[in-house]
LOFI-109520 format. One record per residue (C-alpha): z, x, y; residue in one letter. Coordinates in steps of 0.25 Angstrom, whole numbers, padded with zeros to 4 digits, always signed. Last residue first. Layout:
N
ZXYA...
//
This chain:
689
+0337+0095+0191X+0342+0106+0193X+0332+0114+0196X+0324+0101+0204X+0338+0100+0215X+0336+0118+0214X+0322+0116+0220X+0325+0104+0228X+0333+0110+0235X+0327+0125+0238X+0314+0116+0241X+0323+0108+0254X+0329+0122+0257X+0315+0128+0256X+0306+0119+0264X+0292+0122+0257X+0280+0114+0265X+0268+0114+0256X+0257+0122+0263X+0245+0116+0270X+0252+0122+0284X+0259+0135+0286X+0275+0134+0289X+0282+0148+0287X+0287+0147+0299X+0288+0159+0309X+0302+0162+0315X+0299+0176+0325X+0305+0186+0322X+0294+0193+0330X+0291+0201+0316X+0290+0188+0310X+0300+0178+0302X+0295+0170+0294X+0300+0156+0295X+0305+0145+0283X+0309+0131+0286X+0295+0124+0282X+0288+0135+0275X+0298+0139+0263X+0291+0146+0253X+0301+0158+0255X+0312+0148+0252X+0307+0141+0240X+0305+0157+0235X+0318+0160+0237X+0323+0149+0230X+0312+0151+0217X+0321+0164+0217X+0337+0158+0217X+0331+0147+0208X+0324+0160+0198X+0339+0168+0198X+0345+0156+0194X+0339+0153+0181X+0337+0170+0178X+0353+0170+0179X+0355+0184+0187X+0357+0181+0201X+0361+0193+0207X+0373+0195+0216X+0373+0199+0231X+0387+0201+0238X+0393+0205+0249X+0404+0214+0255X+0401+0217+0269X+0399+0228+0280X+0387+0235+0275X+0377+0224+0268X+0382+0212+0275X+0383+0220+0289X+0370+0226+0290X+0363+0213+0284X+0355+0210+0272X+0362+0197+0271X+0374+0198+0259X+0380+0185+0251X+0370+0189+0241X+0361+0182+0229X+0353+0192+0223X+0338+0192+0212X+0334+0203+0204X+0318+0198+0201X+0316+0204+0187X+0301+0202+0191X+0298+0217+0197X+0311+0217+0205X+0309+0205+0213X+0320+0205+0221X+0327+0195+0227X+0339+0193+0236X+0346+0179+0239X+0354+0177+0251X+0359+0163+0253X+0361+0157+0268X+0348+0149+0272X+0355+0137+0281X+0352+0126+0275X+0344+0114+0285X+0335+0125+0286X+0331+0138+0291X+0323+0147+0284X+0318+0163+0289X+0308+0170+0280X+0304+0185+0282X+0294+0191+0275X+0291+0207+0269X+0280+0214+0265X+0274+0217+0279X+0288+0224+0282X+0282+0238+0284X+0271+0236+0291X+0278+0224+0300X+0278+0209+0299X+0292+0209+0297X+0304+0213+0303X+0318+0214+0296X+0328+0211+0306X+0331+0197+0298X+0343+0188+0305X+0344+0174+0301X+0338+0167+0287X+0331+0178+0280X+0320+0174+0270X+0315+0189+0266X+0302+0191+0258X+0300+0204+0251X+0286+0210+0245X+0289+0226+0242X+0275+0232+0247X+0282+0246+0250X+0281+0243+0265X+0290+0229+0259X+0298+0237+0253X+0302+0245+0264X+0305+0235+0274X+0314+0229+0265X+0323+0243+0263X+0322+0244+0280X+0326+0230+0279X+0339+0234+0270X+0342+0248+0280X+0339+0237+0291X+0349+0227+0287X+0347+0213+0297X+0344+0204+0287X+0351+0191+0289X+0352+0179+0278X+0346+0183+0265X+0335+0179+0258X+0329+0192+0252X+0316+0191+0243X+0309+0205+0237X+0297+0207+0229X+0290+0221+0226X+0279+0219+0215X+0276+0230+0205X+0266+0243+0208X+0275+0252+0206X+0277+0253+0220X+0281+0238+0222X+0290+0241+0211X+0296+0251+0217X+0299+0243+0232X+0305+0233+0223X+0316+0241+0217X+0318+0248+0230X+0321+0236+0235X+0331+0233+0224X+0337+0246+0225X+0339+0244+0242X+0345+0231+0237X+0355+0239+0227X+0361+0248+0238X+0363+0238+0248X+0370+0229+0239X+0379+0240+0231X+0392+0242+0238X+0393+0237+0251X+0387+0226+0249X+0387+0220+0236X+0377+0217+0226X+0380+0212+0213X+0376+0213+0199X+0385+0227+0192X+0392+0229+0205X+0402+0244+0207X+0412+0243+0215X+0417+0254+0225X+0428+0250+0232X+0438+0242+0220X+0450+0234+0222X+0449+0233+0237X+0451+0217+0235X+0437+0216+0240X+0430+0225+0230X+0438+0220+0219X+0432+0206+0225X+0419+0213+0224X+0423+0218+0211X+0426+0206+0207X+0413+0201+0209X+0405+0212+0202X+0413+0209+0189X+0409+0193+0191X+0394+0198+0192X+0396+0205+0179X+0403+0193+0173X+0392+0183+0174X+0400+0171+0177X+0389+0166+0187X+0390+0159+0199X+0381+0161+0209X+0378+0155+0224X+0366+0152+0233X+0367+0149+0249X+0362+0140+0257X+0368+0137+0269X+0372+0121+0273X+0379+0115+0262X+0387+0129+0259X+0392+0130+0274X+0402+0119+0270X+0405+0124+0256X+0409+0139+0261X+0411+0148+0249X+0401+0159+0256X+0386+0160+0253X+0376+0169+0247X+0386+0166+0233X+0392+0173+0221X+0402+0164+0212X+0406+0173+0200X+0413+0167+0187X+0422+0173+0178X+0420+0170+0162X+0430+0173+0152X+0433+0183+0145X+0438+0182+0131X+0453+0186+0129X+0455+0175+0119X+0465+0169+0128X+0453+0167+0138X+0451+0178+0150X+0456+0170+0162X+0443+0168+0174X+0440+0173+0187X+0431+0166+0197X+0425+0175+0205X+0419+0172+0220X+0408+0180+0230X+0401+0177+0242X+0402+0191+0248X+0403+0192+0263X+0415+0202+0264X+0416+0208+0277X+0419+0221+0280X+0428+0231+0291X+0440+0229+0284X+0440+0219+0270X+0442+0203+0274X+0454+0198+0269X+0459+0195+0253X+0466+0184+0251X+0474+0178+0237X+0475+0164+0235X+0488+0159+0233X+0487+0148+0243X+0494+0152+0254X+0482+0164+0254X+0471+0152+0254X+0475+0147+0267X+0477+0159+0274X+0463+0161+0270X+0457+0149+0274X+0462+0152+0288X+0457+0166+0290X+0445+0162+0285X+0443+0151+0294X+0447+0161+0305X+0436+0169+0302X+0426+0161+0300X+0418+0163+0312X+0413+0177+0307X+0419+0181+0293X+0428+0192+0295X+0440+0183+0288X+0433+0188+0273X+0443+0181+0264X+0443+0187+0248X+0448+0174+0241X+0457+0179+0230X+0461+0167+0219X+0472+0169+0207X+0471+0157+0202X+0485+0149+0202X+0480+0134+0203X+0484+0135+0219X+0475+0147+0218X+0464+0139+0212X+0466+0128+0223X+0466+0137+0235X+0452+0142+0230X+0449+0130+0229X+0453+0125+0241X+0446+0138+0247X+0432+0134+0241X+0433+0121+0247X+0434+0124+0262X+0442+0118+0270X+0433+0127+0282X+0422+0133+0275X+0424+0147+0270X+0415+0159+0276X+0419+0172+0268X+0430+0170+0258X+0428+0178+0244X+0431+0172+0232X+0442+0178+0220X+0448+0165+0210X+0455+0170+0198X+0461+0164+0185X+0451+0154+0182X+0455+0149+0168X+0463+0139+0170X+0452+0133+0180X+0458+0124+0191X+0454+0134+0202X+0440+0138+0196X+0437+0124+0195X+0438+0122+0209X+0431+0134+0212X+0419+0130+0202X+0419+0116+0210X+0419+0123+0223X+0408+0130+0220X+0400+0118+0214X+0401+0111+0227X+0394+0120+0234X+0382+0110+0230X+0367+0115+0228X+0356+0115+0240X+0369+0121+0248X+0370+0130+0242X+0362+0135+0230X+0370+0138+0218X+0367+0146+0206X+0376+0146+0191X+0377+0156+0183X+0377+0150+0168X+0388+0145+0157X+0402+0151+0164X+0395+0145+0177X+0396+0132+0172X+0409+0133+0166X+0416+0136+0178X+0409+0125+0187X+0414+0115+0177X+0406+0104+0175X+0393+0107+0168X+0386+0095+0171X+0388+0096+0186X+0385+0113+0186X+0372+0110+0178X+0368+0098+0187X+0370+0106+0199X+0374+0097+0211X+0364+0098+0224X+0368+0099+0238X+0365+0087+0248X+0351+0089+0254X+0352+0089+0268X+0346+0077+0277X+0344+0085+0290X+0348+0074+0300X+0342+0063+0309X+0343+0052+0298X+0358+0058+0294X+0365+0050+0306X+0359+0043+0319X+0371+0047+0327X+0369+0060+0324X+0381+0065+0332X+0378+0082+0336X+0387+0090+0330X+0377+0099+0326X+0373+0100+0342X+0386+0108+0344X+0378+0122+0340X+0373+0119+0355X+0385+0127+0362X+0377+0124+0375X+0370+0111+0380X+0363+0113+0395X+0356+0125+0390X+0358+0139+0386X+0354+0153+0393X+0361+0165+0387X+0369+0174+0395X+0377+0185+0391X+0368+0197+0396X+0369+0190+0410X+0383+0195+0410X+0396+0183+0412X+0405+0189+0419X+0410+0173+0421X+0411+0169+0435X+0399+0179+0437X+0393+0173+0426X+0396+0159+0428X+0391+0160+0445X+0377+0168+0439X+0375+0154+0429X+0376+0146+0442X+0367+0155+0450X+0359+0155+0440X+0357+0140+0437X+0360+0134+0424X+0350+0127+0418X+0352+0138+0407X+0363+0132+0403X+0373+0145+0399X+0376+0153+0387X+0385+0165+0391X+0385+0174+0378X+0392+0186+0371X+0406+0185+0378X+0416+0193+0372X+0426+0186+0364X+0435+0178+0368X+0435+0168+0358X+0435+0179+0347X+0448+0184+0353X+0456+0175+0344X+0447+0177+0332X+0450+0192+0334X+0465+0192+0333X+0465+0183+0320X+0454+0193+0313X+0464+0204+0316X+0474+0199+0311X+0467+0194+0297X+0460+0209+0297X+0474+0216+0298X+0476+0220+0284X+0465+0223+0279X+0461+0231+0291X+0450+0230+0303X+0451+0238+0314X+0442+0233+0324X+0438+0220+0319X+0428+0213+0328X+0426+0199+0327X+0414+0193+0331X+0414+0180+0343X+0408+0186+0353X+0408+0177+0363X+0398+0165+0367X+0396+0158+0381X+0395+0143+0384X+0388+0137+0397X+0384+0122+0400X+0378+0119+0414X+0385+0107+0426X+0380+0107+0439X+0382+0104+0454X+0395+0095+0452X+0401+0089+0463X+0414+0093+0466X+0429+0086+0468X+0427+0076+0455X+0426+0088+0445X+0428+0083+0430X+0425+0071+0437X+0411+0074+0442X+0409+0081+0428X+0406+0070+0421X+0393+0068+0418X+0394+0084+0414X+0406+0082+0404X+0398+0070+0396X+0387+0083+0397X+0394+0091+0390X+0398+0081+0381X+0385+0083+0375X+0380+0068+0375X+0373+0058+0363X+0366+0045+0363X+0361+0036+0354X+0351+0028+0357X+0351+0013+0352X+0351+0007+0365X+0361+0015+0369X+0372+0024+0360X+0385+0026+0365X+0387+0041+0366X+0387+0050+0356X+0396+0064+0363X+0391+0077+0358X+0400+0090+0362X+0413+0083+0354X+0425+0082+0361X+0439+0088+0362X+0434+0102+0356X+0422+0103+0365X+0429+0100+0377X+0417+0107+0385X+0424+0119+0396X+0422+0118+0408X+0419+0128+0418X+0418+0125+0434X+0408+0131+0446X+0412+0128+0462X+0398+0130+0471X+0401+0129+0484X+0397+0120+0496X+0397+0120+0510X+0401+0109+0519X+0392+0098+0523X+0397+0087+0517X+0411+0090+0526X+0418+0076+0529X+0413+0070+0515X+0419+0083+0507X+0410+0089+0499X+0412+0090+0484X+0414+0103+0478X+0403+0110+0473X+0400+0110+0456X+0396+0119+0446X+0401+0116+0433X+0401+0125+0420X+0401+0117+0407X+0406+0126+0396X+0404+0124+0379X+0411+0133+0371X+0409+0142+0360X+0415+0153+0368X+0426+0151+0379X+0424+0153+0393X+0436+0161+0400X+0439+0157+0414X+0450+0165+0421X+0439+0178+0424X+0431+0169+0433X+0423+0179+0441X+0420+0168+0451X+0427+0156+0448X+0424+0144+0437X+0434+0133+0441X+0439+0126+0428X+0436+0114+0419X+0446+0109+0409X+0439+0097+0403X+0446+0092+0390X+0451+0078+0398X+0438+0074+0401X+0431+0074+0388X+0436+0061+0380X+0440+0052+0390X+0433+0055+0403X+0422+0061+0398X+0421+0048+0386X+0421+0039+0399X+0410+0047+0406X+0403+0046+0396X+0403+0031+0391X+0401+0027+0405X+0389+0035+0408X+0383+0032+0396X+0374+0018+0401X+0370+0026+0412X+0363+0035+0404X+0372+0051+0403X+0370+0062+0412X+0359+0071+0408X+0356+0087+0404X+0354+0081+0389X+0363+0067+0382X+0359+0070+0366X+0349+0055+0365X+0349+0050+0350X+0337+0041+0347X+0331+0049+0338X+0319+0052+0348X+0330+0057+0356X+0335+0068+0346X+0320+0072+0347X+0322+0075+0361X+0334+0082+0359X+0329+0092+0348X+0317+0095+0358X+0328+0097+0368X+0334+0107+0359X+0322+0115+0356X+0319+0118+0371X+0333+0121+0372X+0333+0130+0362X+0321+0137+0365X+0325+0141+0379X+0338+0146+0370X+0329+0154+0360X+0322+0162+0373X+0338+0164+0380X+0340+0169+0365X+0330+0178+0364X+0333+0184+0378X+0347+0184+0376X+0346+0193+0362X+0334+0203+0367X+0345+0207+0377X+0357+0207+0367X+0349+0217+0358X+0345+0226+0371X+0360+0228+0374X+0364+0228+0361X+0354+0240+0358X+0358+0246+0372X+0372+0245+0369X+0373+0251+0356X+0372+0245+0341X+0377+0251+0331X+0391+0245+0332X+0403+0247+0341X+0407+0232+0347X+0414+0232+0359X+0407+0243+0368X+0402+0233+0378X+0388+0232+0375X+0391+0233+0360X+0400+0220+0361X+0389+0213+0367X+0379+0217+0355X+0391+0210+0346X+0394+0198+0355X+0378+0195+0355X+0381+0196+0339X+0392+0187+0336X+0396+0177+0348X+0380+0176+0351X+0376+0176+0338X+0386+0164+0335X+0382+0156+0346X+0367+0157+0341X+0370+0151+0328X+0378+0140+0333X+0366+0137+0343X+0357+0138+0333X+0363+0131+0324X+0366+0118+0333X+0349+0119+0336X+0349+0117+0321X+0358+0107+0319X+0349+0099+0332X+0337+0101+0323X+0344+0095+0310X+0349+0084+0320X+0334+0080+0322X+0328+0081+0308X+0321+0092+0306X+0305+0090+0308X+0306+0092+0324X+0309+0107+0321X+0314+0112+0332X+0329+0114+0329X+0324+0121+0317X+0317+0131+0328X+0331+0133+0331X+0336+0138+0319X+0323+0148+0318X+0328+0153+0333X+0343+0157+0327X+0334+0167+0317X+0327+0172+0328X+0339+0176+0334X+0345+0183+0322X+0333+0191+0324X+0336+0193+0337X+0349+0197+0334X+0347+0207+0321X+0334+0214+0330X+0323+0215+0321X+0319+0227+0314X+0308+0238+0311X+0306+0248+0303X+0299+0262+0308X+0312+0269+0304X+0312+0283+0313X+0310+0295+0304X
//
């Protein structure tokens, strides 16, 4: 019997996602460089889903890539791709100029499509000569111009220009001559303040600094026009035959070759004419499958280095993270947990207090070892000095290094070598999976007495990164209950190869017990909906793209299971429809990008409530090791619910999303305005207090 169910695509649901951002961008209620941050995400997010998954269907055309999908599919995927993202680009613009305008209004003027006032003319074309001019290396663009390769995530100015006629011959015919120049990025910044004017300030892409002065970059021709290009490649790493022992090599040979990687996108100003764009392609093989229309400003994700000449007054104000009186009075990090579990919210609470436990870990006599797994890590990051440190102080410390993680690879690479010729002991990444567990244990000596004392567990949504920690918001455990601890080594037994078949008295982990013990749970619900009970589920997570888990969803709620979903990016659940008519979908963006994933079920009041590091994705549930874990302290466990709750009541930044994807807000008018993030805050600042 053919499935009557229902599903979006994964892309164009991701793209949907990506056009909530920009309606941030929109909102003349955000502070002015809040807006322009948001327009900067965009752009960055849009850069990776071009290098990602655009590479990926690309890859499947040409008989790179070998996944489910076939041609066709792709085919008809990537066509629905460009056309949404050609409609999202008109609106980008049109967004951006309105982010302009009211830049102006705050007295700073961002240079656009003109030459510089007379009373800057002097001022750039000195700095071209000084500052830029010596980095230009512009070449001839031929006909099927096989010598010329365009790097990714750069900026190009393409040039078409004639050559001067001669005095004696002003009649003589002309040709078109086209040039390619790449945009010093690395020599000097994209934003250039100028001196300010009768109390304006004023501000210029150096793009354009290099366009007000391209006569003398080419003093024999006379320039015709002058439009910005840029193009993406696929950036993933295939591993063909993955090993233990050669996954460093291999990682090392593909990041080389990720900068010239296949091409997956041709961005180009869509002012352009077409018989100029036609010229670039042909020069270029360029296919009109890989275009997508841009504007005059490419690479766009540069706006967040924007100056503020006008400092914090035109930025978000972000609350600074909170301290934990119990944690501060108690002191030790170690003797805190021994006494109670202990819940942290980043980034409304401080990081700090990890590191703190770490550092006291290190220096503790009777902390004998130190296992943490390594997915994304900031660069210099704190948690690796201490982890350096407690092997320096002769704990025995494993940090389980996953080097597949996208765009971090090579900081992974690095940190790890570093923390090997400290003592620590590394564990790679295991063939053909991922680990995206956020999981440490801290091991303690027995006493003299022989009494056991207590290990501690730290399980978190997010990864031991303090940089990303005051910007996603994630939610962490610590807790010495020693069942949970058990089930912790075992994943690390799991990941030294100790053990393949573990069995988990508390947590969930994929590949062994998570997928199982969610399709019990919703069963659970959907039984006491029979029996006359209420059916309640609530999933925050961050993609949800299974279709064996929606198909599960999909069924409770025909059974009359009531479930709320708040899904930050991708959802290919529809809703609106027979047999989802029990089930909502809430999107927030905020200043705090929504990162934790929290599963609840009502379970007839008992109320079994999961943090994960997992989304609901094919991937995370089949191709990874991860981690859910319940929060069984009752204090905890009602903040972590009255959250979701805060959340779900959220009317300012929240959207449904309809069975169009569309991005409907929740706003409606008479009723108290509910900003979660700014709720979340003050909700734990008052639990504390």
């Amino acid at each position: 019997m053919e499935n009557a169910y229902q599903y979006f695509n994964r892309d164009v649901s991701w793209l949907s996602f990506n056009y909530r951002v920009l309606m941030e961008a929109e909102n003349s209620s955000l502070p002015i460089y809040e807006r322009i941050k948001f327009l900067s995400i965009y752009s960055s997010n849009m850069e990776e889903f071009y290098e990602i998954r655009v590479a990926e269907h690309r890859g499947v055309i040409m008989k790179k890539n070998y996944t489910e999908e076939s041609s066709a599919e792709a085919e008809a995927t990537l066509a629905e791709i460009t056309c949404e993202v050609n409609r999202q680009q008109q609106e980008y613009q049109r967004i951006y100029r309105l982010v302009i305008a009211d830049l102006e209004r705050q007295g700073i003027f961002l240079y656009q499509d003109s030459h510089p006032e007379p009373f800057h003319e002097a001022f750039v074309r000195d700095f071209f000569n000084e500052e830029v001019f010596p980095f230009l290396a512009p070449v001839i663009i031929q006909k099927d111009d096989i010598r010329t390769f365009i790097r990714d995530r750069r900026l190009y100015l393409v040039i078409r220009m004639m050559k001067k006629r001669r005095k004696e011959n002003p009649e003589e015919n002309f040709t078109y001559h086209y040039a390619l120049m790449k945009i010093p990025y690395s020599k000097v910044p994209r934003f250039i303040e100028l001196p300010c004017h009768e109390g304006k300030h004023y501000i210029m892409f150096i793009d354009d600094i290099i366009r007000a002065n391209l006569s003398s970059v080419f003093p024999g021709y006379d320039i015709d026009s002058c439009y910005n290009i840029k193009i993406s490649r696929d950036a993933d790493i295939y591993l063909d035959d993955e090993t233990s022992s050669s996954i460093v090599e291999n990682i090392r040979k593909k990041l080389k070759k990720r900068k010239i990687g296949a091409l997956s996108r041709f961005m180009y100003d869509m002012a352009m004419p077409q018989d100029f764009l036609d010229f670039l392609c042909n020069a270029f093989s360029i296919g009109k499958e890989d275009l997508v229309m841009g504007g005059r400003y490419n690479n766009l994700q540069d706006l967040a280095k924007l100056p503020n000449p006008r400092g914090k007054e035109l930025e978000q104000q972000v609350p600074a993270p909170m301290r934990i009186s119990y944690l501060d009075e108690m002191g030790s990090m170690i003797r805190a947990v021994k006494k109670q579990d202990v819940f942290l919210h980043f980034p409304y609470q401080s990081f700090d207090y990890l590191i703190r436990l770490l550092m006291e870990a290190a220096f503790d006599p009777t902390v004998e070892e130190i296992k943490i797994t390594q997915y994304r890590v900031a660069e210099n990051s704190a948690v690796i000095n201490t982890l350096v440190s407690a092997a320096q102080n002769g704990k025995q410390v494993t940090v389980f290094v996953e080097l597949k993680a996208r765009f971090d690879e090579e900081n992974n690479m690095s940190t790890a070598e570093r923390m090997k010729q400290a003592g620590i002991r590394i564990i790679y990444s295991i063939p053909g999976l991922k680990v995206h567990a956020k999981v440490a244990v801290i091991l303690r000596k027995d006493t003299e007495s022989g009494r056991k004392r207590k290990d501690i567990a730290y399980l978190s949504t997010g990864n031991f990164n303090e940089k990303t920690a005051r910007i996603y918001s994630d939610m962490a455990l610590l807790t010495c209950n020693p069942e949970i601890v058990e089930d912790i080594n075992k994943v690390f037994d799991v990941l030294e190869e100790k053990i393949t078949s573990p069995h988990f008295s508390h947590l969930l982990v994929a590949r062994f017990n998570m997928v199982p013990e969610l399709e019990r749970m919703i069963e659970r619900e959907i039984t006491h909906v029979r029996q006359g009970r209420k059916g309640r589920i609530i999933l925050k997570m961050n993609g949800l793209h299974d279709t064996h888990m929606i198909d599960c969803l999909y069924r409770a709620s025909e059974c009359g299971v009531e479930i709320d979903l708040i899904v930050r990016g991708i959802c290919c659940l529809v809703p609106n429809q027979p047999y989802s008519r029990n089930i909502r979908i809430t999107r927030i963006v905020d200043m705090f990008l929504e990162h934790s994933r929290v599963w609840y079920f009502y379970n007839d009041g008992v109320e079994d409530l999961y943090l994960a590091s997992a989304d609901w994705m094919r991937r995370n549930l089949n191709r990874r090791i991860e981690t859910a874990f319940p929060i069984l302290d009752a204090s905890i466990k009602r903040t972590v619910i009255d959250i979701l709750h805060i959340q779900l009541q959220d009317n300012v930044k929240a959207c449904w999303i309809d069975e169009h994807l569309n991005n409907v807000f929740k706003q409606q008018e008479g009723i108290e305005p509910v900003r979660s993030q700014m709720a979340i805050y003050n909700y734990l600042k008052e639990k504390d207090s």
